[in-house]
N, C-alpha and C positions, 0 to 999 in steps of 0.2 A: 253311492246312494243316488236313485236316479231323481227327477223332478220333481215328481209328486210327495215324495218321501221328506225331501226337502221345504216343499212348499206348505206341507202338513206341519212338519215341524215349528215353522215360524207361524203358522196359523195357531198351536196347539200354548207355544208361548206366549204372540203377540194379544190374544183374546184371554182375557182374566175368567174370571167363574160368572156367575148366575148375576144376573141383573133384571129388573121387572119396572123402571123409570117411567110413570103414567105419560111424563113428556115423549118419551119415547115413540114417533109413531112403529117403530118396528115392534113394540112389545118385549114382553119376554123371550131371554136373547140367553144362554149360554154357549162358553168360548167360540163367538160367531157365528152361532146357528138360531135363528129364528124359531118363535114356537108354530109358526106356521111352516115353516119348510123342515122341522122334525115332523109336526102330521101328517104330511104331505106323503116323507120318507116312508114312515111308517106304517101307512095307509095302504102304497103301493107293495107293499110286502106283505098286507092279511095281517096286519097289529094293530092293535085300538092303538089311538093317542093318548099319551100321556106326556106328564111335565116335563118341560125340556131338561128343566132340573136334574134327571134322572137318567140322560144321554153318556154313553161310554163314548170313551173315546176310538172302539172299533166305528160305531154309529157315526161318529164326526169324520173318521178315515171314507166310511163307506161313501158317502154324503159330500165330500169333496171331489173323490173321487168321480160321482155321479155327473157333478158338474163339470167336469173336467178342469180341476183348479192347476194353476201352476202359479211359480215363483212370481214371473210377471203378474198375473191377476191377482195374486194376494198383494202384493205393493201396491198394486192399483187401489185396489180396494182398502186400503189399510189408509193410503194417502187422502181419499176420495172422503172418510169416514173423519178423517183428523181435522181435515179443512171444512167440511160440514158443523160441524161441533164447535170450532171455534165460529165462523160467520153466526150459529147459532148464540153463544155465550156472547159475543160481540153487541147482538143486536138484542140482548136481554141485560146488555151493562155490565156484563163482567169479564172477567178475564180470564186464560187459562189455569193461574193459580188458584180459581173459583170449582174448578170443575174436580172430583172426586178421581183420583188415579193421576198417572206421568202424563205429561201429552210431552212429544216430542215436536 
């Protein structure tokens, strides 16, 4: 299995479904993908937008790919996201066992 196939895979598990958390400034997010950079995607291909809700997972292959993800950049980014959220829940008074899902 070469890198990317790899790095898809831990993206495809590490990122849970549909989330839409007003705190949120990224917005509406399914498994990692932003509802802006699904328009984005989808823009540059001649698609209207629509909900990211409603992204396959070829679109999240294609999409990763685009950005040239690998193994590293998803640890980065998986690490970069975990440690955010906490500072965040930290400086709101709570704690990880506060926050909705596993945090590692």
């Amino acid at each position: 299995m070469d890198e990317f196939n790899r790095s898809l895979g831990k993206i495809l598990v590490s990122e849970g479904g549909f989330t839409n958390n007003l705190k949120n400034p990224g917005g509406a997010t399914n498994r990692g993908v932003t509802q802006r950079v699904y328009n984005e995607d989808r823009m540059s291909r001649g698609l209207s937008a629509q909900s990211v809700q409603l992204i396959t997972d070829v679109e999240i292959a294609d999409i990763c790919n685009e950005l040239t993800l690998t193994t590293n950049h998803c640890s980065v980014l998986l690490y970069r996201a975990r440690t955010r959220l906490r500072t965040c829940l930290s400086e709101k008074g709570l704690t990880t066992e506060d926050a909705a899902g596993e945090m590692y």
